[in-house]
C-alpha positions as CSV (number, residue, x, y, z in Angstrom):
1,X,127.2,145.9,152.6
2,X,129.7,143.3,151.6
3,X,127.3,140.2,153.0
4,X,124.2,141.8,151.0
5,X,126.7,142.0,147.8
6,X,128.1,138.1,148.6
7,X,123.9,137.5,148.6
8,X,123.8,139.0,145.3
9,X,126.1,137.6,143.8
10,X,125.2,133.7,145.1
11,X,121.8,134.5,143.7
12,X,123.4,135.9,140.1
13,X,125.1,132.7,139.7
14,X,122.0,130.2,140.7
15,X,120.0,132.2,138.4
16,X,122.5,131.9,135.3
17,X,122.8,128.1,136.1
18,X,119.0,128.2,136.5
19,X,118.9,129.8,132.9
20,X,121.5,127.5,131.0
21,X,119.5,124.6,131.8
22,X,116.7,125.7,130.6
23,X,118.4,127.0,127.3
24,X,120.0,123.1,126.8
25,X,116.1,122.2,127.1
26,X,115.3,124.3,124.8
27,X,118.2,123.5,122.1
28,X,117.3,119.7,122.9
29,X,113.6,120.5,121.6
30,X,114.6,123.0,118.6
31,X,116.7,120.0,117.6
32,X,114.2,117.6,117.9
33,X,111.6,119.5,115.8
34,X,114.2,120.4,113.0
35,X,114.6,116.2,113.0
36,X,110.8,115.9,112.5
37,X,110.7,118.8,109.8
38,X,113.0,116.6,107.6
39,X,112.0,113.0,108.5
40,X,112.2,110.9,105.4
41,X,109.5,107.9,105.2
42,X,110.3,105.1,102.5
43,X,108.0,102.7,101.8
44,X,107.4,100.0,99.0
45,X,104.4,98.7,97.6
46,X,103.0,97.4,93.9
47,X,101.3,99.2,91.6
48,X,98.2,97.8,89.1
49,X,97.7,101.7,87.8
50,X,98.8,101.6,83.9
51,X,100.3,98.0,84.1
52,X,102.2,96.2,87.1
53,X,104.6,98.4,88.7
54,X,107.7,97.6,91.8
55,X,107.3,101.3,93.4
56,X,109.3,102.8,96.2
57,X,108.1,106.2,97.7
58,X,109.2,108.6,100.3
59,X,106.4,109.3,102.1
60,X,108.2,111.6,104.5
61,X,108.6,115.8,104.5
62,X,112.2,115.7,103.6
63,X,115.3,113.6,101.6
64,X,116.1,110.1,102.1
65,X,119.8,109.7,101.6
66,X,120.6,105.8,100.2
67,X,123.0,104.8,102.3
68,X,123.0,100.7,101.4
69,X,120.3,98.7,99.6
70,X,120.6,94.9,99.5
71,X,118.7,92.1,97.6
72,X,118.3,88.6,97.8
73,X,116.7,87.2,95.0
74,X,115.9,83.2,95.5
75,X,118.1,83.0,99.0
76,X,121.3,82.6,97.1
77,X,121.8,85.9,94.8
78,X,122.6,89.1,96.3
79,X,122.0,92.3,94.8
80,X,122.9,96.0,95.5
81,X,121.1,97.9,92.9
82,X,117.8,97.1,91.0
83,X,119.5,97.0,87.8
84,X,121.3,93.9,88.6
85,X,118.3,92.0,90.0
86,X,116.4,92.7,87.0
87,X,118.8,91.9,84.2
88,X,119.1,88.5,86.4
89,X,115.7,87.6,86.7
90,X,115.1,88.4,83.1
91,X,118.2,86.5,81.9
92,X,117.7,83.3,83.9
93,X,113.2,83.4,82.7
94,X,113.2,82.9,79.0
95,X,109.7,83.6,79.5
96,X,110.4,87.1,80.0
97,X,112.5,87.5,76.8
98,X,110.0,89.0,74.3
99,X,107.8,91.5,77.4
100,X,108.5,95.1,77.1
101,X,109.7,96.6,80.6
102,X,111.0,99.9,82.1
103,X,113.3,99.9,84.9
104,X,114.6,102.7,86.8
105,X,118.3,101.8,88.7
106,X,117.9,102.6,92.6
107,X,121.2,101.7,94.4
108,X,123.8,103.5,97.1
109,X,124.2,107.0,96.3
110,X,120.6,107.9,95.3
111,X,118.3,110.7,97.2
112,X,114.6,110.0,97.1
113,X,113.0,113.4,97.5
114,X,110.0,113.9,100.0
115,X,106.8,113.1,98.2
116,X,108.6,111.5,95.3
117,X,108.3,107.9,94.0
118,X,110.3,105.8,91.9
119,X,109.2,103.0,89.6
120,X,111.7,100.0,89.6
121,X,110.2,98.2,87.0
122,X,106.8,98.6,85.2
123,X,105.2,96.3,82.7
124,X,102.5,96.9,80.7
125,X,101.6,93.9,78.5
126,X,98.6,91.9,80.4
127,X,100.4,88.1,79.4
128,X,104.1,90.0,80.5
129,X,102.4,91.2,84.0
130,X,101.3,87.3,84.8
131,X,104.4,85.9,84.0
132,X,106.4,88.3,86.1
133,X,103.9,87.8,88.7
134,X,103.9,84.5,88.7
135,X,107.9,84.5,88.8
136,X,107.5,86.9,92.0
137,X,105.5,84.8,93.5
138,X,107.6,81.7,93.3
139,X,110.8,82.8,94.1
140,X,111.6,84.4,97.5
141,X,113.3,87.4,97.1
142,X,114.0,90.1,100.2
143,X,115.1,93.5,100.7
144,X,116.8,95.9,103.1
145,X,117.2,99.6,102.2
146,X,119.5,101.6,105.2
147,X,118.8,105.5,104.5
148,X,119.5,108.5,106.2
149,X,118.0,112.2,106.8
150,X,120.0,115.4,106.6
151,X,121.0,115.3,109.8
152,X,122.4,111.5,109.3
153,X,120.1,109.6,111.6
154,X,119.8,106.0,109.8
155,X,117.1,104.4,109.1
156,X,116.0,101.0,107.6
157,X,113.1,99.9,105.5
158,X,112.9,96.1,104.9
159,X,110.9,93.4,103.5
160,X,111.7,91.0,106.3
161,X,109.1,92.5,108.7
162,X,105.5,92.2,109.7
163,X,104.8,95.7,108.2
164,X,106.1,98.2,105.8
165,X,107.5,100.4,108.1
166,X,111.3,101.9,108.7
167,X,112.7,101.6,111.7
168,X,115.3,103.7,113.2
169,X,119.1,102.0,113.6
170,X,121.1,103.2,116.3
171,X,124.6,104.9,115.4
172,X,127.5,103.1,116.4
């Protein structure tokens, strides 16, 4: 009786290991499908529809969290908001001085919502649309935008790439 009840028990604990592996497996994939339900996706492009727009969208099914956003704007100024780099570039181009605009501030702090875009700066006088073109195109100006999801895994979306997509930085 007492070796059938040792056999028991041996096979009650190799079944309860048995079944808390697979349970970790299972709250491994529950986690990583909760991370795909919430996945932000920034992306930036330019925008000819109603005048010449700078647009940033989240493309993704849940918030993007602004962690840092950094400029540089003719390789030697460095911005960390939108508002900054546009006040410069239309202080420093007198051309500029009499073209209507609309810019919208996108720094730290800020949550893109999924399947919402914001328009940096929008310009809808043809003659104001070729000169800030034409300024664009002349001076070299980068950017790096580090966000995160809701569950605070960081990602980047940068102009220094091949391609316009984020990539995903590893936490420290």
């Amino acid at each position: 009786m007492s070796t059938s009840a040792l056999f028991v028990s041996v096979i009650s604990v190799i079944a309860l290991i048995y079944q808390s592996s697979l349970a970790r497996e299972e709250n491994v994939l529950i986690q990583t499908q909760q991370s795909a339900s919430v996945l932000p996706h920034l992306s930036q492009w330019f925008s000819s529809s109603g005048g010449f727009k700078v647009v940033i969208g989240n493309k993704g099914v849940g918030p993007a969290f602004i962690k840092e956003v950094n400029i540089t704007y003719d390789s030697i100024h460095h911005f960390n908001n939108t508002d900054n780099l546009f006040k410069h570039i239309f202080k420093t181009n007198h051309s500029l001085d009499s073209i209507g605009s609309t810019t919208s501030t996108f720094k730290k702090g800020y949550v893109l919502p999924a399947n919402e875009t914001i328009e940096l700066i929008k310009i809808s006088d043809p003659e104001g649309i070729n000169i800030f073109r034409k300024i664009l195109n002349t001076k070299s100006w980068f950017y790096s935008i580090e966000y995160e999801d809701v569950y605070g895994t960081r990602w980047e979306l940068s102009s220094l790439g091949d391609t316009n997509v984020p990539r995903r930085i590893s936490k420290d």
